[in-house]
C-alpha positions as CSV (number, residue, x, y, z in Angstrom):
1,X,1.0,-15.9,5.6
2,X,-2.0,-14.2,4.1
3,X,-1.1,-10.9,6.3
4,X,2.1,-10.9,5.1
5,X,1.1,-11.3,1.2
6,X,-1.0,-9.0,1.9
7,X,1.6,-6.2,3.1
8,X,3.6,-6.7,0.2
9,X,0.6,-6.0,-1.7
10,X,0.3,-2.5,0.1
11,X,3.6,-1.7,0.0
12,X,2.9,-0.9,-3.9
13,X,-0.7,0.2,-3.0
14,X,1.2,3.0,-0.4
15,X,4.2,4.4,-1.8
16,X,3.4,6.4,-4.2
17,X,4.6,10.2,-4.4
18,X,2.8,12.4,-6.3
19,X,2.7,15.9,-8.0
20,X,0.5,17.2,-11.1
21,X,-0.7,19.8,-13.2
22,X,-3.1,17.9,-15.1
23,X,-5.7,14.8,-14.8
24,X,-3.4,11.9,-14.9
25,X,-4.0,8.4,-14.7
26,X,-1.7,5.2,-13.6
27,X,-2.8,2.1,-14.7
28,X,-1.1,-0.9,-13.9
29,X,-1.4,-4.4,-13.3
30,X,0.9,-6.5,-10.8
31,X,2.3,-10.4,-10.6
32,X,2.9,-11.6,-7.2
33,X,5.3,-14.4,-6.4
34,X,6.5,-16.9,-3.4
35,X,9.9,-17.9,-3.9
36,X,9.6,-17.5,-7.8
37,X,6.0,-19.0,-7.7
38,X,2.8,-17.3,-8.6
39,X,0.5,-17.0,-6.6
40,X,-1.3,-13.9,-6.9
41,X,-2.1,-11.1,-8.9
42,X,-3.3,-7.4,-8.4
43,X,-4.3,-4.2,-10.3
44,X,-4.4,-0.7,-8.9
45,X,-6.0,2.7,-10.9
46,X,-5.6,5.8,-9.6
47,X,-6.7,9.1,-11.0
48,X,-6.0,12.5,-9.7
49,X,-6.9,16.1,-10.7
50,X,-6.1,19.3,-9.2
51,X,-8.3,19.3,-6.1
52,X,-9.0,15.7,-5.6
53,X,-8.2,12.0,-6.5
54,X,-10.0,8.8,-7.4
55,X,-8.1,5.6,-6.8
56,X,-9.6,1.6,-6.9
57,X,-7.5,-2.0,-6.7
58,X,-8.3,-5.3,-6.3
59,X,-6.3,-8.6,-6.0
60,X,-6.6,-12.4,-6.1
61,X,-4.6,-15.4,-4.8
62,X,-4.5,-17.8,-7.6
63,X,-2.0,-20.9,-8.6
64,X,-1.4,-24.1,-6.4
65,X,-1.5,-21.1,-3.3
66,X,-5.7,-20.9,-4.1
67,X,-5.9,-24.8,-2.9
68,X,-4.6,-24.1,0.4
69,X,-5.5,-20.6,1.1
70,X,-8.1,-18.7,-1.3
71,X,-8.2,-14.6,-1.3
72,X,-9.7,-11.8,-2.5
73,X,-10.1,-8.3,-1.9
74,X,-10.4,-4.6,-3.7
75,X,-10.3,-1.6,-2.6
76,X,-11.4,2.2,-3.4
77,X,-10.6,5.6,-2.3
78,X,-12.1,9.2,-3.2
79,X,-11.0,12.2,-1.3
80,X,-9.5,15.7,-1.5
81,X,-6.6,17.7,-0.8
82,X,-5.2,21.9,-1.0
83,X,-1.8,22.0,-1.4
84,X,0.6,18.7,-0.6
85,X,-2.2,17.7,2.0
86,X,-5.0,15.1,2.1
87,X,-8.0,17.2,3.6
88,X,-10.6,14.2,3.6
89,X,-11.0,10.6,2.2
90,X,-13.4,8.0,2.2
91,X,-12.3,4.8,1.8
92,X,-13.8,1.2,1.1
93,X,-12.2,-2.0,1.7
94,X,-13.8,-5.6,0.9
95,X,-11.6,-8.9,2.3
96,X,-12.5,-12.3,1.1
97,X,-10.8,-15.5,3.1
98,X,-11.4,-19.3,3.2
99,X,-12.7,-18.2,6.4
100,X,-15.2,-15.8,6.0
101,X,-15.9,-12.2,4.4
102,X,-14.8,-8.3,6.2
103,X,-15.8,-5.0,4.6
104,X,-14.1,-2.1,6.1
105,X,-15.3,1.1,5.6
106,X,-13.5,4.4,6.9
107,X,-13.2,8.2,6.6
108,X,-10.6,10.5,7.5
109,X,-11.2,14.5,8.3
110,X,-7.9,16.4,8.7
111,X,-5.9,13.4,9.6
112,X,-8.2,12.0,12.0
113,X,-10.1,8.8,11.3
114,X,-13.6,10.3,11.9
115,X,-15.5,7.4,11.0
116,X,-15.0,4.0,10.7
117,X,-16.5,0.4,10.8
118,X,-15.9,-2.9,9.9
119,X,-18.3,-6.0,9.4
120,X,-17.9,-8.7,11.3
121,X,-15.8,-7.2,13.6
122,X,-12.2,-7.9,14.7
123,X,-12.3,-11.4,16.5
124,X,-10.9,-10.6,19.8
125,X,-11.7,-13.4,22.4
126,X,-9.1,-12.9,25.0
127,X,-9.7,-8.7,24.9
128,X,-5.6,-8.9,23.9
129,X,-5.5,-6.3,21.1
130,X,-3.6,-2.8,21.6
131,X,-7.0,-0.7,21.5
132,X,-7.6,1.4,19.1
133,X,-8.1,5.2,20.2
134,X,-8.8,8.1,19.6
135,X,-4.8,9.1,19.7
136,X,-4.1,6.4,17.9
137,X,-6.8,7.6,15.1
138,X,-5.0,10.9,14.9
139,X,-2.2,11.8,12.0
140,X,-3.4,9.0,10.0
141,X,-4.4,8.4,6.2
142,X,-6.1,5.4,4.9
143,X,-4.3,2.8,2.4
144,X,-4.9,3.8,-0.4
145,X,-4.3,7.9,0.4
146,X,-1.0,7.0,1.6
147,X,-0.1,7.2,-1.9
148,X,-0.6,10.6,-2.3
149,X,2.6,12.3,-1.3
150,X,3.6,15.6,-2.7
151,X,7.4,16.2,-4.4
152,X,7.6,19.8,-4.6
153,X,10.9,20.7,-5.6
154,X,14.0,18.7,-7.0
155,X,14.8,15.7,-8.7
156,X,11.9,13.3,-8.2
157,X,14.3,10.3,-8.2
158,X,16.2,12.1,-5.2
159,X,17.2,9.5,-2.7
160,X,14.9,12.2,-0.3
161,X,11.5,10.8,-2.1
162,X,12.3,7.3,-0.2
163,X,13.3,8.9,3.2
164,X,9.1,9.1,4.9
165,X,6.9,7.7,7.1
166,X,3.1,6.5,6.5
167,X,1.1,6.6,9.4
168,X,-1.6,4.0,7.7
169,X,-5.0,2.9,9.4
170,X,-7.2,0.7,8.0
171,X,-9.8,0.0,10.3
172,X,-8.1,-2.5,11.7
173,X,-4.5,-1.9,12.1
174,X,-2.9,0.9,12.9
175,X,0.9,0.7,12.0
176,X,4.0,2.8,10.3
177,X,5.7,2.0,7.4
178,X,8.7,4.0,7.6
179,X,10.7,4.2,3.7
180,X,14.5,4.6,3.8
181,X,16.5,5.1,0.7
182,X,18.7,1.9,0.1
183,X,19.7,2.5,-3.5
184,X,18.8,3.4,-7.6
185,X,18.0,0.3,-9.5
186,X,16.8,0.0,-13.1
187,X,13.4,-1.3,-13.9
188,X,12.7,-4.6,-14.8
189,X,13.0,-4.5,-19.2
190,X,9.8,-6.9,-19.2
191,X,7.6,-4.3,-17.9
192,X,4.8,-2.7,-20.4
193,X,5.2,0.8,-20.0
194,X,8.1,2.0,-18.1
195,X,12.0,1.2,-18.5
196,X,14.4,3.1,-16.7
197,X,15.3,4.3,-13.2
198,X,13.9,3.4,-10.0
199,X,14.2,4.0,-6.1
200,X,15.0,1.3,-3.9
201,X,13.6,1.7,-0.2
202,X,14.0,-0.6,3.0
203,X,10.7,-0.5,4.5
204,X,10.0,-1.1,8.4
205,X,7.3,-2.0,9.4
206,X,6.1,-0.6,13.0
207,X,2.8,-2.2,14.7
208,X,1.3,0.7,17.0
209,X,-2.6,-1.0,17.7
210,X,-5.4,-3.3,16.7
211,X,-3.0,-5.9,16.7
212,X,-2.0,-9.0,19.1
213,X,1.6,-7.6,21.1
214,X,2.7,-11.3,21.0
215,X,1.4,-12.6,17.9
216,X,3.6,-14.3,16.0
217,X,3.3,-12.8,12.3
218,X,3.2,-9.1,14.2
219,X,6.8,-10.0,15.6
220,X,8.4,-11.2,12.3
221,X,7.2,-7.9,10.6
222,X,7.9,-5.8,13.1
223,X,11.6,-7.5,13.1
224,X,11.8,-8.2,9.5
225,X,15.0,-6.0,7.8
226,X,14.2,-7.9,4.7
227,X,11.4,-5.5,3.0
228,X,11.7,-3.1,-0.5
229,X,9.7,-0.9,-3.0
230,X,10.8,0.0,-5.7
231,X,9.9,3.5,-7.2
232,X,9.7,4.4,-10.4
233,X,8.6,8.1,-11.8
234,X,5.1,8.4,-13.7
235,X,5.4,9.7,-17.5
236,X,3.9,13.5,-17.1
237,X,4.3,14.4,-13.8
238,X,6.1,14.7,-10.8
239,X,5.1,11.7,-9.8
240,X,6.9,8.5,-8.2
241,X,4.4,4.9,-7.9
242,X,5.7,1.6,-6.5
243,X,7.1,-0.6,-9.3
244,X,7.6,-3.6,-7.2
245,X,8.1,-4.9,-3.8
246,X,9.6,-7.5,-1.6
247,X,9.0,-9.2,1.6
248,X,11.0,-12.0,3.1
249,X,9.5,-14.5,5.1
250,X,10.1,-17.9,7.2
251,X,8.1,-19.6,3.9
252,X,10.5,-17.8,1.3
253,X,10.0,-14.5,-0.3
254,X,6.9,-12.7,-1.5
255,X,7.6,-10.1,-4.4
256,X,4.6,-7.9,-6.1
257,X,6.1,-7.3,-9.8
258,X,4.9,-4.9,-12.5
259,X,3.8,-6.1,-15.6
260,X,1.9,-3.4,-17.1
261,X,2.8,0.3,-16.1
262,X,1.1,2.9,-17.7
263,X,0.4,6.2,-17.9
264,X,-1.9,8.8,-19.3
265,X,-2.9,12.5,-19.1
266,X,-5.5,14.4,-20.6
């Protein structure tokens, strides 16, 4: 349950396209629900200049969720990029279970995960994992870069903004989410910051290593047709940034909401 929470979570945290001719900041603040119930709440900053971007989140389990199963975790990212590519990143990641405490730490070089390490390491008693190598580290971005996606030309609410693929690595995992444009919504009215238009993508989710091939949670993501962002364009820019998301599960339905959506440039 907490993996899938948890993807939901990065759905919004990887999703975001982005284009700018300024510094420009997006500040908002996220409800996360099961079935209608909260149960956790997140809040993501990124900041981006011309050459380079600086990007943090964190989030919480909290409600009746936090007496069975309490988490934690925050992220942060700073890298650099020429063009509408990521050239390097460093990126930080700290977990927090009932169970114990991971810190991830990882850099990426031209697409390749040069670097990484996480402590404690994976548990891996049987030796069952899909390895992670070095092919398998190449053509990758971290989290949190993921979000940097150029839209050069066009309309940025173009049904072509959803139509992608994120080769993600986090240390751990390496897995696809590949973004297919479903429909255009309108954003939720109780959201501080934006009202208006948004993208609506199916999201896939494809395991490719560090995980267990017959784990049970792997399957029902990997199977799972059930799975949205929504996109929504940031005041100033080019820019598209995950507004919610949605992930259907055997427990009910996890959705990451907006509440505050803000923008700034200066």
């Amino acid at each position: 349950m907490r993996r899938i929470a948890a993807l939901a979570i990065l759905l919004v945290a990887a999703s975001t396209s982005v284009a700018f001719a300024q510094t420009t900041q997006l500040d908002a603040a996220y409800s996360v629900y099961l079935t209608g119930i909260p149960v956790g709440r997140a809040e993501v900053t990124v900041e981006l200049t011309e050459s380079g971007f600086v990007a943090s989140g964190s989030g919480k389990t909290s409600g009746l969720i936090r007496l069975l199963s309490k988490g934690a975790g925050s992220m942060s990212v700073r890298g650099t990029f020429k063009g509408n590519r990521i050239t390097a990143s460093v990126f930080s990641g700290l977990l927090n279970t009932s169970r114990r405490e991971q810190k991830i730490e990882l850099s990426v070089v031209n697409g390749f995960a040069k670097g990484y390490s996480i402590d404690p390491p994976q548990r891996d008693p049987d030796n069952k994992r899909v390895p992670i190598t070095n092919e398998t580290r190449t053509n990758v971005v971290d989290p949190m870069s993921a979000m940097l996606a150029l839209v050069s030309k066009g309309d940025v609410l173009s049904p072509e903004s959803c139509n992608r693929t994120l080769p993600i690595f986090d240390g751990r995992y390496r897995f696809n989410l590949v973004l297919s444009y479903l429909k255009t919504d309108q954003a939720a009215t109780k959201t501080d910051g934006y009202q208006g238009p948004t993208l609506v993508c199916q999201v896939r989710y494809v395991p490719i290593a560090g995980h267990h091939p017959e784990g049970a949670a792997i399957k029902q993501m990997a199977e799972n047709r059930n799975m949205f962002v929504w996109l929504a364009p940031v005041a100033g820019t080019r820019a598209l940034a995950p507004i919610k998301a949605s992930v259907s599960t055997p427990i009910g339905t996890f959705v990451v909401e907006a509440k505050r959506f803000r923008t700034s440039t200066r």
